[in-house]
C-alpha positions in Angstrom: -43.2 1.1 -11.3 -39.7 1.6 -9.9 -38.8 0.9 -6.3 -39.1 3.3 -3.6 -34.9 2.6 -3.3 -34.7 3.3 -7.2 -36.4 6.6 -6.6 -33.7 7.8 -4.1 -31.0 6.2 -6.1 -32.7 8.9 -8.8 -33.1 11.4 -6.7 -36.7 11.5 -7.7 -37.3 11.7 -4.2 -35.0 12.6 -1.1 -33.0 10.3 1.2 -30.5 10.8 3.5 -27.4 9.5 1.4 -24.3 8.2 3.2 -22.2 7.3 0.3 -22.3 6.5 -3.4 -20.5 5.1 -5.9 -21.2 4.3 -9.3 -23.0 0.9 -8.8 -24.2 1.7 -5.5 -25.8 3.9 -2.9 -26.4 3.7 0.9 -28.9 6.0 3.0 -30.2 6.1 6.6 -33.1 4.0 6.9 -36.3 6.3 8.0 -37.9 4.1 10.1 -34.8 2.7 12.2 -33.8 0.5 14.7 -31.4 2.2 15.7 -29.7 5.7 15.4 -27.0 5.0 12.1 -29.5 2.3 10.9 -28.5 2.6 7.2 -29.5 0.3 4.2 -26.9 -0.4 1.4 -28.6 -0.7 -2.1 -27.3 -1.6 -5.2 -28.2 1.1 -7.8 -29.5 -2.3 -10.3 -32.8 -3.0 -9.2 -32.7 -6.6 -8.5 -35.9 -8.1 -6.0 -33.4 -10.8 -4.0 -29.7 -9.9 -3.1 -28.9 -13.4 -4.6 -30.2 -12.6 -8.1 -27.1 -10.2 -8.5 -24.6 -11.2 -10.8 -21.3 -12.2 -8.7 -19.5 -8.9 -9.5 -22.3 -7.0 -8.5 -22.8 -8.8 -5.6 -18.8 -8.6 -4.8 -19.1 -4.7 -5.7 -21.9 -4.6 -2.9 -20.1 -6.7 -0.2 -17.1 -4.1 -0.4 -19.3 -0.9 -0.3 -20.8 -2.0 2.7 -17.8 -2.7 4.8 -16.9 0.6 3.7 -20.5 2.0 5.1 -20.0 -0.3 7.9 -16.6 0.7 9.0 -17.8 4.3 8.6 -20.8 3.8 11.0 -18.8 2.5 13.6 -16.5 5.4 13.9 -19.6 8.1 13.7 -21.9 5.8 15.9 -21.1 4.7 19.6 -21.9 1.2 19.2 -20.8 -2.7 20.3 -20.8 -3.2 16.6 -22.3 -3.3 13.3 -25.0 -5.6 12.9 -26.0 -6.9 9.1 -29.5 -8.1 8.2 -31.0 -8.8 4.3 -34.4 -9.5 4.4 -35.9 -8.1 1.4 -39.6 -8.7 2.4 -41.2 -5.0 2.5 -39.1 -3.5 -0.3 -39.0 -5.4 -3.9 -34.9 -4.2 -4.5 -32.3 -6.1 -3.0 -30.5 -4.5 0.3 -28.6 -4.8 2.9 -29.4 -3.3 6.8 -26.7 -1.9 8.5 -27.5 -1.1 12.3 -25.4 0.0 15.0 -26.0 -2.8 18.0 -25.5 -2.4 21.9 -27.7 -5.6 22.2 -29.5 -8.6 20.3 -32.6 -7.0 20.9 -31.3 -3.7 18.5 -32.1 -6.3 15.2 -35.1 -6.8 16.7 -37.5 -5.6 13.4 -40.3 -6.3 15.1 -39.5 -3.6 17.8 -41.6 -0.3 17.5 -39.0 1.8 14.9 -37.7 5.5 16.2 -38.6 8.7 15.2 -35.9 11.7 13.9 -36.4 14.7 13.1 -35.4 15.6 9.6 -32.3 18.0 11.1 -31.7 14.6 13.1 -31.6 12.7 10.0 -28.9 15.2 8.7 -26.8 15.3 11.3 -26.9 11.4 11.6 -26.0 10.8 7.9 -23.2 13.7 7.8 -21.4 12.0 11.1 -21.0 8.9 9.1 -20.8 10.4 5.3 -17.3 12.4 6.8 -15.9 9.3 7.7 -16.4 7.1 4.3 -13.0 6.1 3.1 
């Protein structure tokens, strides 16, 4: 059974995409931390980010600063904080989460709630400003 992440990457169900490119996808996270919280998939379905073959792992790295620098301009935020942890989802990603504190990488801290017009205008503010 494919991931829940290979079934955005498919489109076989929706997601609120940020940016794509051939090897790789990134969409707002559902149950965030924060507003902008994004995850940063590859579009291989790999279980541990450190089973990726080097260039794919390279090819990864530099979509996410791209995601990253994006989110900083369309969020208000201190900066962009990164987490992989992999434990809930078997497909190797990459958190993305504006911060204004430690305690905003906090996963343990109750998640928000958007509305899906919330979601859309979240993931446009940072999809314009993908370079």
């Amino acid at each position: 059974m494919p991931s829940i992440f290979t079934r955005i990457i498919n489109r076989e169900i929706p997601g609120y995409i940020v940016a794509e490119d051939e090897h790789n996808l990134a969409f707002l996270d559902i149950n965030p931390l924060n507003e902008g919280h994004t995850l940063v998939v590859p579009k291989q379905e790999v279980d541990k980010l450190f089973d990726l073959d080097e260039d794919a792992y390279l090819r990864l790295q530099l979509f996410t600063h791209k995601v990253a620098k994006a989110i900083e301009e369309a969020i208000p935020c201190l900066r962009v904080g990164v987490a992989v942890i992999g434990l809930e989802v078997p497909h190797a990603h990459i958190h993305l989460i504006p911060l204004h504190g430690m305690h905003d990488i906090d996963f343990s801290r109750p998640k928000l709630k958007f509305s899906e017009d919330e979601f859309k205008k979240i993931a446009e503010k940072i999809k314009i400003r993908i370079k």
